[in-house]
C-alpha positions in Angstrom: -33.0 53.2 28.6 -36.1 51.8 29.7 -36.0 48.1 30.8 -38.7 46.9 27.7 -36.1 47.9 25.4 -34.3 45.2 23.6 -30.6 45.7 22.3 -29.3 43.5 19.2 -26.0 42.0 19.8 -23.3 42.5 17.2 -23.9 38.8 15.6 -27.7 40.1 15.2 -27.0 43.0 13.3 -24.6 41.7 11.0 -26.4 38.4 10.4 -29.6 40.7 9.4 -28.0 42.0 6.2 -26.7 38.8 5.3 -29.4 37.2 5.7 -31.1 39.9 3.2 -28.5 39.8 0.6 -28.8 35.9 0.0 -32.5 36.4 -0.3 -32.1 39.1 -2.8 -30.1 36.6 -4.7 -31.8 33.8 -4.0 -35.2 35.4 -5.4 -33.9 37.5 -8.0 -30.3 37.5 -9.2 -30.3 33.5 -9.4 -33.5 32.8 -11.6 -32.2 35.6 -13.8 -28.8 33.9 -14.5 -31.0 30.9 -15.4 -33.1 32.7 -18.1 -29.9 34.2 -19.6 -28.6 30.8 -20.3 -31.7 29.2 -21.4 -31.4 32.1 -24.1 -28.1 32.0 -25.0 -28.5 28.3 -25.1 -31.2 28.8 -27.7 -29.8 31.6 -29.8 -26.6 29.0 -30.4 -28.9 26.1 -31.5 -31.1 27.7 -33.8 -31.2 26.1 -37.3 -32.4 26.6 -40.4 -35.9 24.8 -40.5 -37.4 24.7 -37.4 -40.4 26.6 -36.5 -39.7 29.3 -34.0 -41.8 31.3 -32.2 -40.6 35.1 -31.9 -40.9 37.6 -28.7 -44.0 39.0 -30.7 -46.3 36.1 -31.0 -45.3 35.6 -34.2 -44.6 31.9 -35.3 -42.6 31.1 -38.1 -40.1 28.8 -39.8 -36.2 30.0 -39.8 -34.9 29.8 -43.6 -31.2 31.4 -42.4 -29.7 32.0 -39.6 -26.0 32.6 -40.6 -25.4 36.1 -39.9 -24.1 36.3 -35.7 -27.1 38.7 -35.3 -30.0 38.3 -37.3 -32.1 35.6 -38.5 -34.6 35.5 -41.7 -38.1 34.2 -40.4 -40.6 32.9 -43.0 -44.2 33.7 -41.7 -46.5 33.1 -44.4 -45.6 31.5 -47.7 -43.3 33.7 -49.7 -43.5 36.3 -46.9 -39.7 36.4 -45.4 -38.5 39.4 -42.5 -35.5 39.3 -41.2 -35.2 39.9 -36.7 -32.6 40.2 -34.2 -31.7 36.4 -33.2 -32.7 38.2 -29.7 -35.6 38.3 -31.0 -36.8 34.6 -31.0 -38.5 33.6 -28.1 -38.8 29.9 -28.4 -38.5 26.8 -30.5 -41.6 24.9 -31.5 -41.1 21.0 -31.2 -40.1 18.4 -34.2 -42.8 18.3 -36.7 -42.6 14.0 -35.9 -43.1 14.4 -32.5 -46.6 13.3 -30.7 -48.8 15.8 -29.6 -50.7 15.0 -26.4 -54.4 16.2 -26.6 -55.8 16.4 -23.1 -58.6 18.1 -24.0 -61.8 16.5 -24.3 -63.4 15.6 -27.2 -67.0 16.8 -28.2 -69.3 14.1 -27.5 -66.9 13.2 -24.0 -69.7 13.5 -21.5 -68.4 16.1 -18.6 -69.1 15.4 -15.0 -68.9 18.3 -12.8 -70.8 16.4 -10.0 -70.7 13.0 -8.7 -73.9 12.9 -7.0 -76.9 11.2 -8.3 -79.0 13.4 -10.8 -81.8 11.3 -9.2 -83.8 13.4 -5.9 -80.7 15.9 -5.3 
């Protein structure tokens, strides 16, 4: 063995792999226990009458949602389909609640820089 080679004690080579498995579920298995719940969470509150969006992009309003697995979704008026309860994504908010606009209205005057227009 030459004398530039290093040797790992047995505490460094088992801390390695431990130190490896509780990134791995640090990173990944954790924030994917998270979204599980958020989803179950929302497939047991879904109610009849609130606007939904589905994992398509679709948006809708639920008009049933008592069968365990599937809900009827009312897209358009009159226009009804019926999807997985998987299949709904999120729930829009209350029709009563405030919308924040932070988007600037059309005669807002825009400064993208501070500096005089004067001489620069």
């Amino acid at each position: 063995m030459s004398p530039t080679t290093k040797r790992f004690s047995a505490v460094e080579a088992f801390l390695f792999p431990l130190v490896l498995l509780l990134l791995f579920y640090v990173l990944l298995i954790r924030p994917a226990q998270r979204r599980q719940k958020a989803q179950v969470n929302l497939q047991s509150s879904l109610v009849a009458g609130r606007q939904v969006m589905l994992t398509s992009g679709v948006f809708g309003t639920l008009t049933d949602v008592s069968d365990p697995d599937r809900a009827s979704v009312e897209i358009a008026p009159g226009v009804v389909i019926e999807v997985a309860r998987a299949a709904v994504a999120s729930m829009i908010d209350e029709p009563g609640d405030d919308v924040i606009d932070d988007a600037p209205a059309a005669d807002d005057k825009v400064v993208l820089d501070k500096r005089d227009d004067e001489g620069v």
